[in-house]
N, C-alpha and C positions, 0 to 999 in steps of 0.2 A: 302499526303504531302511528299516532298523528304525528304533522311536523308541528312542534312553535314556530312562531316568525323567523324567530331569531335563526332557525335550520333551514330556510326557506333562501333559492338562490333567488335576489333580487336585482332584477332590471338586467345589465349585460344586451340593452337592445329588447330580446325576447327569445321566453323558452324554444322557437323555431329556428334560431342563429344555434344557440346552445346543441340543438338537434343535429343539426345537417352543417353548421361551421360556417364561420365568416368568409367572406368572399375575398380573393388577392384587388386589391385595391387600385384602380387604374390612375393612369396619369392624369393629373391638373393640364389647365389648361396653357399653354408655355406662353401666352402672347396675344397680341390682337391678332384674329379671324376673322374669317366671312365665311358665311355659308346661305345655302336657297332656304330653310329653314331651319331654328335655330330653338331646340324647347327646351324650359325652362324646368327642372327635377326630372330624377331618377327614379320615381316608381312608377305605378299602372300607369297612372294615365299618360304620363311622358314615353313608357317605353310601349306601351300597345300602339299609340299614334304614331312613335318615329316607323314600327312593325308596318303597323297598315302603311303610311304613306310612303316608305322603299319598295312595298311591294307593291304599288297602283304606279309606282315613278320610279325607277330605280335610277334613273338621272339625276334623282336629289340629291345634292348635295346636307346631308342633313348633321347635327350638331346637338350630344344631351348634354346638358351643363348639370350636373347633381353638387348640392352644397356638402355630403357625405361620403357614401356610398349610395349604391342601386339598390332602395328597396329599404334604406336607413328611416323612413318614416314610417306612414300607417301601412302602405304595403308590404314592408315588416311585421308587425306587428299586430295586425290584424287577428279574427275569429275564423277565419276559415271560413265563411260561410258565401258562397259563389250562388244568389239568390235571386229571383227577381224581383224583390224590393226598389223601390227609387223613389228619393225624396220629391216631396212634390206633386204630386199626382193627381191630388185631390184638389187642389188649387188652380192647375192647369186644366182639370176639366170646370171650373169655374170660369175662366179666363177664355180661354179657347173652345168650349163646349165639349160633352160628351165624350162624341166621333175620334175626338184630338185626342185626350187621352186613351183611347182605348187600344189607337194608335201605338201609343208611347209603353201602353203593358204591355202589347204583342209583342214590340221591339225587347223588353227588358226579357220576356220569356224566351225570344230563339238566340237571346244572347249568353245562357247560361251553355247552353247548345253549342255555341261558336268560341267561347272559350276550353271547351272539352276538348271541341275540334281541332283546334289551331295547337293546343297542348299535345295532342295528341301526332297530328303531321309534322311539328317541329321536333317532336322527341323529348319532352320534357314530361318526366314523369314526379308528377305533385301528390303524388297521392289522391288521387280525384277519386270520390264513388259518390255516384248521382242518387242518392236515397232519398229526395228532396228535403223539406223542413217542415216542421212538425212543432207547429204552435199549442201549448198547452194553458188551461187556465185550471186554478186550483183553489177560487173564489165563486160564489155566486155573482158579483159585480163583474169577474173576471170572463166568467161564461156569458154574461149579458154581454159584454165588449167583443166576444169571441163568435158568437153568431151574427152579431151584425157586421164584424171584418168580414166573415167568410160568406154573409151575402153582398158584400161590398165588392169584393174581389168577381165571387161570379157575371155581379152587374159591368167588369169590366173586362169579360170575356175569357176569364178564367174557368171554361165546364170542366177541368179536370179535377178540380181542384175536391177533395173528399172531407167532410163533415164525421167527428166520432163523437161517440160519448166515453162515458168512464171506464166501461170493459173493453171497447174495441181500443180506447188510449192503452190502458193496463198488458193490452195484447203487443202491441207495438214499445212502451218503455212501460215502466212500473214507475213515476213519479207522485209521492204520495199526496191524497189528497185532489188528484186530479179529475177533475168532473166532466172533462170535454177537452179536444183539440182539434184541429184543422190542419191538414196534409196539404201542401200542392208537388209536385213531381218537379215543380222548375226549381231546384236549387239541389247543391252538392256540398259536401267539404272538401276541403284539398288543404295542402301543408304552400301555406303563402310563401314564405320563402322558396320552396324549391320553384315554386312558381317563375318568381320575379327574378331570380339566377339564370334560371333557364330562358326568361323570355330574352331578361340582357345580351348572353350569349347568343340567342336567337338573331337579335336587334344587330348587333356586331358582327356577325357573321355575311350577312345580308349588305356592312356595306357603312354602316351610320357610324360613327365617330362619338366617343361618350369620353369623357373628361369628369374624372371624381374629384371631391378634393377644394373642388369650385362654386364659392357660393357665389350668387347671384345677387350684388344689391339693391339694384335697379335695371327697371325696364322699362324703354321707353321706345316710340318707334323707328324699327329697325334697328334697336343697341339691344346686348344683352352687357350691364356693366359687371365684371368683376375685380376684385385686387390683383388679378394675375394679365389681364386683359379686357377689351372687349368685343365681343363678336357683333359683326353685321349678319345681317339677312335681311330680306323680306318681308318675313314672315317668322313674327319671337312671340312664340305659345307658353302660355304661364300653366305650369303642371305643378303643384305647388302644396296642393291641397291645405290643411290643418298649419301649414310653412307661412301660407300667404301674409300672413300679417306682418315677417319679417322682412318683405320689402318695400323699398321708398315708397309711400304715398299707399301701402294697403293696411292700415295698421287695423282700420276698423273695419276692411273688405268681409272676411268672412272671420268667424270667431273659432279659435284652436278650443275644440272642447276634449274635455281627459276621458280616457276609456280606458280598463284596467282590467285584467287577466290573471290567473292562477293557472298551474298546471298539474293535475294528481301525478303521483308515482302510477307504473304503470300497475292494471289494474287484474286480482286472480280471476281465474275462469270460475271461482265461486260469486267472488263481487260479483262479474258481467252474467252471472246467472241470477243474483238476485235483484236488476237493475233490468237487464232486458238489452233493448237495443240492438238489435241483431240488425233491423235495416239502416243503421248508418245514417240515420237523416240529422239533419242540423236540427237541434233543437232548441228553442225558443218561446217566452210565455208574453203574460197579457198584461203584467203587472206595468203601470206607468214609467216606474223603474227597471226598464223590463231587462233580463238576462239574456246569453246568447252561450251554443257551450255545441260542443263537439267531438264524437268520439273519434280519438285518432288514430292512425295506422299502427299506431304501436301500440294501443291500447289503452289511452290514459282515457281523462275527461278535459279537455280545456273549456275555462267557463269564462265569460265575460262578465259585465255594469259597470258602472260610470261611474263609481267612486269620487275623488273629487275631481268635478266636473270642468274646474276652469281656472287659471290661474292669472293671478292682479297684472293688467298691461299685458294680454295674448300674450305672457311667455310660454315657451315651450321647454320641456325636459332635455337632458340629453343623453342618459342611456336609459330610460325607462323605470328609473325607480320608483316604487310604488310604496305609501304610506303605509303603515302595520295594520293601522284601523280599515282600512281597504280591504287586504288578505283576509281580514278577522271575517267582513263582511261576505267576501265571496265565498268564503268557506262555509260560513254561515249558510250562504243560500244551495249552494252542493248539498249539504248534511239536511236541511229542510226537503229538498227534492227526494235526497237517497237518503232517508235514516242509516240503511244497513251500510253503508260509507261513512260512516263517522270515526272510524278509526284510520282511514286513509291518508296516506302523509300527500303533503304538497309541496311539490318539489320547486317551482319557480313562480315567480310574480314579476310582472311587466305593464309598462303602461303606455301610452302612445296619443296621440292626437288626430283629431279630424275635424272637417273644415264644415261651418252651420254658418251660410247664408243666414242674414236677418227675419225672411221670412220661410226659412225651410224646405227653401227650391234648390234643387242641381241644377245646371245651368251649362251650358257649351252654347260659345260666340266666336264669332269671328268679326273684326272691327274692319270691314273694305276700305275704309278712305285712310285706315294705320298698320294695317296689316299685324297687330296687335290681337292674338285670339286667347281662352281661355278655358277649361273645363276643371271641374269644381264644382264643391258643396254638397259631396256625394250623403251627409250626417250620416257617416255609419254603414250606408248599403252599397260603399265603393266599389269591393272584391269584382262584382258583375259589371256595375254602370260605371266604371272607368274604359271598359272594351266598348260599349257604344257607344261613348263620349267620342276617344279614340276614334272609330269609324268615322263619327261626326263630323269630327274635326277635317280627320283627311279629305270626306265630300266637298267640306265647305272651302278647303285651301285650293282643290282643284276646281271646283268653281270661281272663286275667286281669278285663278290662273289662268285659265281657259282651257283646262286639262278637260273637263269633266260638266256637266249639269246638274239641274235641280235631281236630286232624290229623292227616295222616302225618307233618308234621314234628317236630309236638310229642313223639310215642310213638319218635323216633330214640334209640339209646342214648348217645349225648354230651350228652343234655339233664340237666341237674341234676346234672353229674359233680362230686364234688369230689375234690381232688386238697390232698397234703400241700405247705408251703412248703418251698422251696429251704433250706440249711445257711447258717449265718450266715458271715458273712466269718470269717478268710480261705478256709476253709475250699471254700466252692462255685468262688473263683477258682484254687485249683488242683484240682479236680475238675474244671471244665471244660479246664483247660490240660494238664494229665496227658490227659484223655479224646482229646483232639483230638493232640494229640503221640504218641499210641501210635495211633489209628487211620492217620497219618501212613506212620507207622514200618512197620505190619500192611500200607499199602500198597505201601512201596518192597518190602518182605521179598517180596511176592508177584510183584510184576513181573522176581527176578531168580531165581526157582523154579519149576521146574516142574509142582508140586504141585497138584490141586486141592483142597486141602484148604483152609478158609478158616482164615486166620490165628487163632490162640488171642487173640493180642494183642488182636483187635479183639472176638471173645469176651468176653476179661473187660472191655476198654470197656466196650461196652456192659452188661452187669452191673454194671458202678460207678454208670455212667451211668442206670440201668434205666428201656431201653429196651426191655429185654425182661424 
């Protein structure tokens, strides 16, 4: 039987806390500190970086300041999808040439790799299974977009990456209506939270010191201020993601954008027969609006989209409640994929935030003359590029130090990127609401045309948007 909304657990963080249970909550910070490094949040990217840098130093003195709990933001709450995705790419080989990005996808691909691996020698078991992702289009517009991603991608050193049409999709998942997808091997799902528990625990283990409880209201160099103290260092790394806009002086840095989540009841072995999916991949389509969804170890579907996109003055949620018109929608797009799903209840709904530079770059800095560094702006494809942010970050602080030299990572081209602020109110909130309402719009238009021309509408989004 279906669920209505009204049956539907909503927000509680996300249906992954509800899975695997809330974490015992550590100490606030008692007082003024100091420490050799001092990062600023508690998910990926705070806690892969404090990881890597204990273990290239373990003389650090290191310090996570989390305004919640470990893992209380998008690394919570996230799609599971551990990919080689990263924002940016297409810009920075504008910017920097070619060569430079091609750079930057190699790194994103052996990183899905090194997250497997470091999951795997620390003992944390996330549910990982590396069936990569599997882009589908279910439009003629949608397969015009989907061939030229997937000779996009090869032109950026991607030969693994494999090309279907509609029987070899149908072989792989039965999504109806599907005319084409694209496979590459670099990406996984895994259950984000056991993730970011396990890493904590990793992180603490090892030596680093993490304070919950502690928000952070400014950052300036060598202070981390909060109402309970504030810490010295060095070196005070903002991890912050979709957060950032709640500190002094970032209101318009990066924009907190809404992504929102369903999660079915789990599902019978007739559904997953008439549904398919046997290798596990993330799957994901072409639509401007586009979905993200997952089959999990326990057998459900978790689906993602953007619902509503943004809220007036970057505020943020605080346990993930999500709009009924959202669920209605996501549901909607499960039951269009899987007709023979339409009776399937859905057990929880969640929503969460992530961090969209103005012009749609991730980005990892370190500031020499403040010792002020940052990584961010992951739009979406954190799960992976928060571990080589992370890495990045640790080369650049031993560089900086004189721990360590130039790398491969340091010479990527998103290191030292800077990017203009967002538009002040009201102005950026209907920019984003116009943006996502006409991509909406470009999507229905194309599913009832036979065209493959890609929607103008979504065209000049993005050009409002620029994203291109």
């Amino acid at each position: 039987m279906s669920s209505s909304v009204s049956s539907v657990v909503n927000g509680g963080i996300s249906f992954w806390y509800a899975d695997d249970g809330f974490p015992a909550v550590r100490e606030p910070l008692g007082g003024d500190a100091s420490a050799d490094v001092v990062i600023v949040g508690g998910g990926y990217t705070g806690l892969w970086t404090a990881y890597y840098l204990k273990q290239a130093a373990p003389f650090l003195r290191i310090t996570v300041l989390e305004q919640k709990f470990c893992g209380y933001g998008a690394s919570g709450r996230n799609g599971g999808w551990l990919y080689n995705g990263i924002a940016g790419r297409d810009r920075y080989a504008k910017l920097h040439g070619h060569e430079a990005a091609v750079r930057l996808q190699r790194a994103m691909n052996e990183t899905v790799d090194e997250v497997v691996r470091v999951a795997g020698e620390a003992g944390i078991d996330a549910d990982v299974h590396k069936g990569g992702v599997l882009e589908v289009a279910t439009t003629p517009a949608q397969l015009a977009r989907l061939k030229a991603f997937h000779e996009l991608e090869l032109s950026y050193g991607e030969k693994d990456r494999e090309l279907y049409g509609a029987g070899e999709t149908a072989g792989r998942i039965r999504v109806a209506d599907a005319v084409g997808s694209s496979w590459t091997p670099h990406g996984a799902r895994l259950h984000p939270v056991k993730l970011v528990k396990g890493l904590a625990a990793a992180v603490e283990a090892l030596g680093v010191t993490i304070h919950e409880l502690t928000p952070v209201a400014e950052i300036r160099p060598k202070h981390a201020v909060t109402p309970y103290g504030t810490v010295r260092a060095p070196y005070v790394l903002r991890c912050t993601e979709g957060f950032t806009a709640s500190l002094k002086g970032q209101r318009r840095t990066w924009l907190p954008m809404n992504s929102s989540m369903i999660a079915t009841e789990p599902l019978t072995d007739e559904q997953w027969e008439s549904v398919g999916w046997d290798g596990l991949e993330a799957l994901g389509d072409m639509a401007h609006a586009y979905m993200y969804a997952q089959r999990t170890a326990d057998g459900r579907i978790a689906l993602g989209g953007r619902g509503v996109p943004y809220r007036f003055g970057s505020r943020t949620d605080n346990d993930g409640r999500t709009q009924a018109a959202t669920i209605e929608a996501l549901r909607e797009i499960l039951v269009r994929f899987f007709p023979s799903l339409a009776a399937v209840g859905i057990e929880h709904a969640w929503s969460g935030v992530l961090g969209v530079p103005r012009d749609w770059c991730a980005t990892v800095t370190l500031d020499r003359s403040t010792g002020l560094g940052w990584a961010g702006g992951y739009v979406g494809s954190g799960v992976a590029t928060t571990n080589l942010a992370a890495r990045t970050l640790r080369d650049l602080v031993q560089l900086d130090s004189g721990q360590g030299g130039q790398t491969e990572l340091t010479g990527l081209p998103w290191v030292g990127h800077k990017v203009r602020k967002w538009e002040p109110e009201p102005l950026r909130w209907l920019g984003v609401q116009g943006m996502y309402a006409t991509y909406r719009a470009a999507d229905r238009r194309e599913r009832v045309t036979s065209s493959a021309e890609s929607s103008k509408l979504a065209q000049f989004a993005d050009r409002v948007a620029g994203r291109h």
